[in-house]
C-alpha positions as CSV (number, residue, x, y, z in Angstrom):
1,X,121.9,49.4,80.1
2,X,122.0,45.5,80.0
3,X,121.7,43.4,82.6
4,X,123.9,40.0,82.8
5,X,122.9,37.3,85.2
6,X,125.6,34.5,85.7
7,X,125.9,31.3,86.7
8,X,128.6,30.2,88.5
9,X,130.3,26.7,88.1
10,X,131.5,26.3,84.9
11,X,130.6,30.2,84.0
12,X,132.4,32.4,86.3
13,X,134.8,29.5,88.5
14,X,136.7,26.8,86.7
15,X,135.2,24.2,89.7
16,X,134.6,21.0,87.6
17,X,137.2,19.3,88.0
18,X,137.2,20.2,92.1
19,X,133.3,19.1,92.3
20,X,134.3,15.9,90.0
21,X,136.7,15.0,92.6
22,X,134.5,15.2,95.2
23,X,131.6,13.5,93.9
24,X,133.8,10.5,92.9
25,X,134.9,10.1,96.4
26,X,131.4,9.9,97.4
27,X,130.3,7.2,95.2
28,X,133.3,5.1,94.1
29,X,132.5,2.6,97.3
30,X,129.2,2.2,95.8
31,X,129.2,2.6,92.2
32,X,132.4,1.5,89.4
33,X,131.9,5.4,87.7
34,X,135.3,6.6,86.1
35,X,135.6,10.8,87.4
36,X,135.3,11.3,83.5
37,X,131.5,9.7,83.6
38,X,131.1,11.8,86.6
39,X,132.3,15.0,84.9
40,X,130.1,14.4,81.6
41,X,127.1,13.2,83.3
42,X,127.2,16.5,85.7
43,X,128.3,19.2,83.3
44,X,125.4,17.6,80.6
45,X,122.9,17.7,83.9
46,X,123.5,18.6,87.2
47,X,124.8,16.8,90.8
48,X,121.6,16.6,92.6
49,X,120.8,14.8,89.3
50,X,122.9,12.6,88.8
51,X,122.8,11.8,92.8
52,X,119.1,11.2,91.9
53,X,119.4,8.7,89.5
54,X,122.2,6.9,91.0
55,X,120.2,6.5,94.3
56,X,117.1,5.2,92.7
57,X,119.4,3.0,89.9
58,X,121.6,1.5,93.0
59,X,119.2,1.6,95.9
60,X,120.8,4.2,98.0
61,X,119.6,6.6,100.4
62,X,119.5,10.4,98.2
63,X,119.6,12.1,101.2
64,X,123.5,10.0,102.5
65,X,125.0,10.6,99.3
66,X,123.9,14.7,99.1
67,X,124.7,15.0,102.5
68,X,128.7,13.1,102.1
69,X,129.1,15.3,99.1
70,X,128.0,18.8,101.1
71,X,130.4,17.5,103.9
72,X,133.5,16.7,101.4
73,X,132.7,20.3,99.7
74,X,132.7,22.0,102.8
75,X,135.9,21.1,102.8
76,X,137.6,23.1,99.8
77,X,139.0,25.9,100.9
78,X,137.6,29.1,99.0
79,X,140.7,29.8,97.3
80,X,141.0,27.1,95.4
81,X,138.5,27.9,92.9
82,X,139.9,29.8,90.4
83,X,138.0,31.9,87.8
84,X,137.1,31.1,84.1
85,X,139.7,32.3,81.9
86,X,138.7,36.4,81.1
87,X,136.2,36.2,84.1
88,X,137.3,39.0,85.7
89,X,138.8,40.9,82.6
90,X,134.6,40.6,80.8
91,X,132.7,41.7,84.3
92,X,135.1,44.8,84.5
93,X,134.7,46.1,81.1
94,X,130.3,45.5,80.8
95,X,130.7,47.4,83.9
96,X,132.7,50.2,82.8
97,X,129.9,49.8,79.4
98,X,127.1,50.8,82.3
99,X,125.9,47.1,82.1
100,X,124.8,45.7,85.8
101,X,125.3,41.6,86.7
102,X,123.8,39.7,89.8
103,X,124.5,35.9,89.9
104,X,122.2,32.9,90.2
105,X,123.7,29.5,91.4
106,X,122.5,26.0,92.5
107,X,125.5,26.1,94.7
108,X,124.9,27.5,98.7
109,X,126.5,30.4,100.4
110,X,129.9,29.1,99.3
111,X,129.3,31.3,96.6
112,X,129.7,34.3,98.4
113,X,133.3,32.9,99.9
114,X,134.4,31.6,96.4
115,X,133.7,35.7,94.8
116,X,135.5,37.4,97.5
117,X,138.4,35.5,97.3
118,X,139.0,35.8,93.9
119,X,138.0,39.1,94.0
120,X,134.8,39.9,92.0
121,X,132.5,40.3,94.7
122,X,132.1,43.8,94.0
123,X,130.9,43.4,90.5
124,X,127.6,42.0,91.5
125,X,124.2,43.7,92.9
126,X,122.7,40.4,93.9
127,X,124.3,37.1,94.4
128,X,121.2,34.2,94.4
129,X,122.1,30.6,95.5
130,X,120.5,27.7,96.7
131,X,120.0,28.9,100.1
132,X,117.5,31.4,98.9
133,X,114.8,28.0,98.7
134,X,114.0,28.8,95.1
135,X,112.8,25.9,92.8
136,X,115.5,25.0,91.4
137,X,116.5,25.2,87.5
138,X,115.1,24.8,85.0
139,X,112.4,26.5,87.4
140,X,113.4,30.2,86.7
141,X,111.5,31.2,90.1
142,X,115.1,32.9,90.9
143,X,115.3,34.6,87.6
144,X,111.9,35.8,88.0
145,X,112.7,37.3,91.6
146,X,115.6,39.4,90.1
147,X,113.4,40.6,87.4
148,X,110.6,41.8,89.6
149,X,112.7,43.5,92.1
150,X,115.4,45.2,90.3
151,X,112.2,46.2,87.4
152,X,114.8,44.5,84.3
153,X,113.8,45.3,80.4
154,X,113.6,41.3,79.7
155,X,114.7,42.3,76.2
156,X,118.0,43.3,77.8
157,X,118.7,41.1,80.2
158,X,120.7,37.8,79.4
159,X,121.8,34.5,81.6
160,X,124.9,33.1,81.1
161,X,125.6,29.2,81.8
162,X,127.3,26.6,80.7
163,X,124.8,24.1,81.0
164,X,121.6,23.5,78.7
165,X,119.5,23.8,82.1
166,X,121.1,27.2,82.5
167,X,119.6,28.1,78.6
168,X,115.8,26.5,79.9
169,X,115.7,28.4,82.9
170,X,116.2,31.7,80.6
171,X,114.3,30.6,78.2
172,X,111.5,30.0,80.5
173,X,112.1,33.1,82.6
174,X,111.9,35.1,78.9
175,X,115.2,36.5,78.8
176,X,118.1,36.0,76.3
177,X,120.0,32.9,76.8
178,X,123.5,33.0,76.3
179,X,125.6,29.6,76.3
180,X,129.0,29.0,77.2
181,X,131.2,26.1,76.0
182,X,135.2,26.3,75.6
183,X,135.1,23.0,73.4
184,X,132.2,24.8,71.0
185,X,129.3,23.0,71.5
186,X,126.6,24.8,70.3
187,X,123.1,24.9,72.5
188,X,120.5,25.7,69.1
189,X,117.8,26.8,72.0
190,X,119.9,29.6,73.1
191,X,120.0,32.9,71.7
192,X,124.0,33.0,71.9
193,X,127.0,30.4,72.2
194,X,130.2,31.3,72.6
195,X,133.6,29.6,73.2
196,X,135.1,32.3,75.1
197,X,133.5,35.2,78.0
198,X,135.2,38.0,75.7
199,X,132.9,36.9,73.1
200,X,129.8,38.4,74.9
201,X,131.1,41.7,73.8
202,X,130.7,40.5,69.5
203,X,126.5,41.2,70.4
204,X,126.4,44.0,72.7
């Protein structure tokens, strides 16, 4: 059995373009960013990143501009995520294979809302987000909480993200990395890329 621990923005939920949106409304009275910038400089790093750097470039309270962007967000209605192409199609046959996944996400308890409505919920043992209060990536604190208390074979177990944080945190946790892109960039510190979910299944 294989164990396959997912991110979820980019990974499981097409939400860029939703959480570019909503970042750009939080910053375009403060800062001239096109929502392209936004969307490369998030998807190459992270928000609370690029919130970081902004705040310290521009002089601006961290804290205002996290807290506008948790408000807009709380605003998107579950339902309007909608999942990676072959999301659900991938998690149903590794689990019909005997293979187990859990999920670990920077994003809150939204999570749990955003699975259920588009029904895949029930694939995962263990959903870990934000609100758990683990360091977050590259820390692999989270990873390492899964692996103690579910006992994983590190040599089977692989975390999937689109992000080159996502392939540290594995790589730190000593698991097998596994990096998604749809335009083909290739991450040379993980053990895997691949364009496409239903690839996963050309190493298993």
């Amino acid at each position: 059995m294989k164990t396959f621990i997912w991110d979820l923005d980019g990974t499981l939920v097409d939400s860029y373009e939703i959480i570019t949106r909503n970042v750009h409304q939080v910053v375009k009275e403060h800062l001239n960013l096109s929502q392209e910038d936004i969307f490369k400089r998030i998807t190459d790093a992270s928000i609370s990143g690029f919130f970081r750097e902004e705040a310290k470039k521009n002089n601006l309270s961290l804290e205002a501009l996290y807290n506008a962007y948790m408000s807009v967000d709380d605003g998107v209605v579950s339902s309007e995520y909608h999942l990676i192409r072959g999301c659900k199609d991938i998690l149903e046959l590794l689990q019909q294979q005997g293979h187990q996944h859990f999920i670990y996400t920077h994003r809150g308890l939204a999570t749990l809302e955003i699975i259920k409505a588009n029904d895949i919920d029930h694939y995962f043992i263990e959903v870990v987000t934000s609100d758990n209060g683990f360091r977050r990536k590259p820390e692999s604190e989270a990873l390492d909480y899964l692996i103690e208390k579910y006992d994983l074979d590190k040599s089977n177990t692989y975390y999937v993200g689109d992000r080159s944080l996502d392939v540290e945190c594995g790589n730190i946790a000593g698991i097998k990395t596994i990096y998604f892109n749809e335009q083909g960039k290739s991450n040379y510190k993980a053990d895997y890329s691949i364009q496409s979910l239903k690839d996963i299944i050309k190493f298993i």
